[in-house]
Structure formats: C-alpha cells, structure tokens
C-alpha positions as CSV (number, residue, x, y, z in Angstrom):
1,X,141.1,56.6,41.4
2,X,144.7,54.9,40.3
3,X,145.3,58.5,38.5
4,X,144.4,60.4,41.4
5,X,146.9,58.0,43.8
6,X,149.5,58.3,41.4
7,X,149.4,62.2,40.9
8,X,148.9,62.8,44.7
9,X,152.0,60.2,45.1
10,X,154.4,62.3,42.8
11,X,153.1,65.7,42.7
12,X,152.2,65.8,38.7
13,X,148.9,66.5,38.0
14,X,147.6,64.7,35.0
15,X,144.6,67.1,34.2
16,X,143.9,70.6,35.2
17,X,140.2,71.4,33.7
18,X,140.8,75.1,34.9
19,X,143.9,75.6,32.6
20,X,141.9,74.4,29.2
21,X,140.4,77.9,27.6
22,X,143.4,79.1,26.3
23,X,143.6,81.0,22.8
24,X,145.9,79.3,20.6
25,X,147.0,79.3,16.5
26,X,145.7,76.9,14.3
27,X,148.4,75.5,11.9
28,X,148.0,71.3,11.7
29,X,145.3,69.1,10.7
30,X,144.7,65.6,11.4
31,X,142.3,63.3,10.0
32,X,143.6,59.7,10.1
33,X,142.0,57.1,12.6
34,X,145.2,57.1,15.2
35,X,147.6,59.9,14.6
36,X,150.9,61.3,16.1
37,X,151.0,64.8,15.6
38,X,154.1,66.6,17.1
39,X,154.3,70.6,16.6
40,X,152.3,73.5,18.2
41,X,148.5,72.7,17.1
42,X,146.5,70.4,15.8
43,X,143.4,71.1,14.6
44,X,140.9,68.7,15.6
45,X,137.2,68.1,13.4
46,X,134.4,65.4,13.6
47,X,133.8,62.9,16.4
48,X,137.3,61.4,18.0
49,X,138.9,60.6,21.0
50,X,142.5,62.5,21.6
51,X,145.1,61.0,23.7
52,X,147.7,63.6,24.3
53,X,150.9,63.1,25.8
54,X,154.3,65.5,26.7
55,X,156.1,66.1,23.7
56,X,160.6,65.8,24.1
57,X,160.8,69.5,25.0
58,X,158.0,69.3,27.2
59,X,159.7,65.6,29.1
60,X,162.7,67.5,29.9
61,X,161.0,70.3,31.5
62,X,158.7,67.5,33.7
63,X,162.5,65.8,34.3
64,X,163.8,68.9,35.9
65,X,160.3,70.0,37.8
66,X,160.0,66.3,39.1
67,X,162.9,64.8,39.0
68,X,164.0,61.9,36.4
69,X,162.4,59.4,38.5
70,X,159.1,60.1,39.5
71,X,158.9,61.3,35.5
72,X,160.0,57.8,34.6
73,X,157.7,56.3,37.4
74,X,154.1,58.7,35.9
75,X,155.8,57.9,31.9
76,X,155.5,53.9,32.7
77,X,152.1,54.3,33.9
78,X,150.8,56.6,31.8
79,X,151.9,54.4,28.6
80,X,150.1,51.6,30.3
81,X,146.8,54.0,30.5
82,X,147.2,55.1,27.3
83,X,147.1,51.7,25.6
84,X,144.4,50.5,27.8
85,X,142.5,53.4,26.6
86,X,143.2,53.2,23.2
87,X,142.0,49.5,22.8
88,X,139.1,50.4,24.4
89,X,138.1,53.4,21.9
90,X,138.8,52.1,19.2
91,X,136.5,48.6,20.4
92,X,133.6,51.4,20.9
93,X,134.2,52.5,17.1
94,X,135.6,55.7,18.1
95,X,138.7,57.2,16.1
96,X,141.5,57.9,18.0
97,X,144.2,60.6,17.9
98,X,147.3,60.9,19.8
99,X,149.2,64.3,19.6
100,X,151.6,65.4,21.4
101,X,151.1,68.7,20.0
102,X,150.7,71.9,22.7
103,X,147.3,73.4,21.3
104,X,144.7,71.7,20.5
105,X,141.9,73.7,18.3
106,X,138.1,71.6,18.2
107,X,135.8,72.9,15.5
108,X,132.2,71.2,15.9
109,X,130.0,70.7,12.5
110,X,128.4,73.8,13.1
111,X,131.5,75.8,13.5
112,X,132.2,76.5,16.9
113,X,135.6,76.4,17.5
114,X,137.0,75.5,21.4
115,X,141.1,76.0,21.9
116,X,143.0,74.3,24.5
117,X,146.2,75.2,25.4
118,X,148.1,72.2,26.9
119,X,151.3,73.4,27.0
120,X,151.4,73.9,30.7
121,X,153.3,71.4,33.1
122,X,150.0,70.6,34.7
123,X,149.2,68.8,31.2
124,X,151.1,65.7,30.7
125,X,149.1,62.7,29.6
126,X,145.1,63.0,29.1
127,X,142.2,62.4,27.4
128,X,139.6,64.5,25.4
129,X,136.5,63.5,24.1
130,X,135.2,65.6,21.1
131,X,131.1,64.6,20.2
132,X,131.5,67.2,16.8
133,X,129.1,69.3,18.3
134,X,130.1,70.4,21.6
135,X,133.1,71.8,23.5
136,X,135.7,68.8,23.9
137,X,135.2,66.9,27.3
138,X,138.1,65.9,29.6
139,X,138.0,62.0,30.4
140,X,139.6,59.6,32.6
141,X,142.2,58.4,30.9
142,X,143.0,55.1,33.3
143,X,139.2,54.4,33.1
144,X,137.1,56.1,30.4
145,X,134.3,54.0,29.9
146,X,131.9,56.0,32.4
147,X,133.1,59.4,30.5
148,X,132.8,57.8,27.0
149,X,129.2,56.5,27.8
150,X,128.1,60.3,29.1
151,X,130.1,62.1,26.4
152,X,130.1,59.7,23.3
153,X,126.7,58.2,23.8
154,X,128.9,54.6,23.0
C-alpha cells in the first residue's frame, strides 16, 4: 500500500508485471548468497529471492524522466524497502540476490528458462521470487511476507 502511495505520489511505477516476457541474452551467472551484479544479464538458477534495483545509466535516465528530486525522494525509500526486505529473506532462509543488471534469465531444475527484461523506466526497484521450478513471481518489495508465504512456501 506505501509502494502504491509512493508511485501514485511521484509518477514512477515500481513494477510493471505486463512489461516482464521480454527475450533477452544470457552472459552472467550468479551463485553467491547476496550478490551485486551490474552488466546486461544475470542468469539466475535454484531457489532465491532477487532484489533488483536501477543501475548508474539507468538513475540518470529516471533523473531526467522525474526530475532529481522525486528520484532522490523514490531512491531513499526504496533503499529502506530493500533492506527491510533483505533481512527478512534471508531470516526465512532464502538466498538473496541483488542485481542491478537489465535482463534477468531464470532457468528452473527442469530447464525451463523465463527472461525478463527490466530495462524499461517502469522497472526501478523490485522484487522476484524464483521457487526453481516455476516462472519467477513478482513480490511486494515494502511488504513481501504474504508473496513469500504463497510463492516460497516459507
């Protein structure tokens, strides 16, 4: 509800679920339990929780759609959301990776593979919540705990 407040307040939507079936290129891979990844993909495998956030290049174009200080305003809270979050994953067990990569490529256990491209303005700060064996799920990133109970089973 906070998120929805704050992107009604400044006009920068946090999620956009209809932008997320994008074909992308796989070139990174990330396996440690909290991860920065900076680059084009990131290539995403086993059960983990990824907080993505705007990379430099994409904070400049946000500066100049929104103007510095409703960027500065949606940056301060998002970093707040984002550590909230975090602690809270990674109480529930769950690994945690934070990218601030544009692409994000899922492959399940079984193969599938699910590519999100997040390069978009409408993508700014978010969570994802990857089971291994389904499509990734998008999650509330001020408030996950409903979302990681559905998705995560935790």
């Amino acid at each position: 509800m906070v998120r929805l407040l704050l992107s009604a307040l400044l006009a920068l939507p946090l999620l956009a679920p209809a932008q997320t079936r994008r074909a992308a290129r796989p070139t990174t891979t990330t396996t440690a339990v909290t991860t920065s990844a900076q680059g084009s993909t990131l290539q995403v495998t086993g059960v983990c929780a990824v907080i993505y956030a705007p990379n430099p290049a994409k904070m400049n174009r946000l500066r100049q759609q929104y103007g510095e200080s409703n960027i500065n305003t949606s940056a301060d809270d998002n970093h707040i959301f984002v550590a909230r979050s975090r602690a809270y994953l990674q109480e529930k067990g769950l690994r945690v990776v934070e990218t601030t990569a544009t692409q994000l490529r899922f492959t399940t256990a079984a193969g599938a593979t699910t590519v999100l491209d997040i390069s978009g303005l409408a993508f700014s700060w978010g969570l994802l919540l990857f089971n291994g064996r389904s499509a990734p799920q998008e999650a509330n990133l001020a408030d996950p705990a409903t979302d990681v109970q559905t998705v995560m089973k935790k």
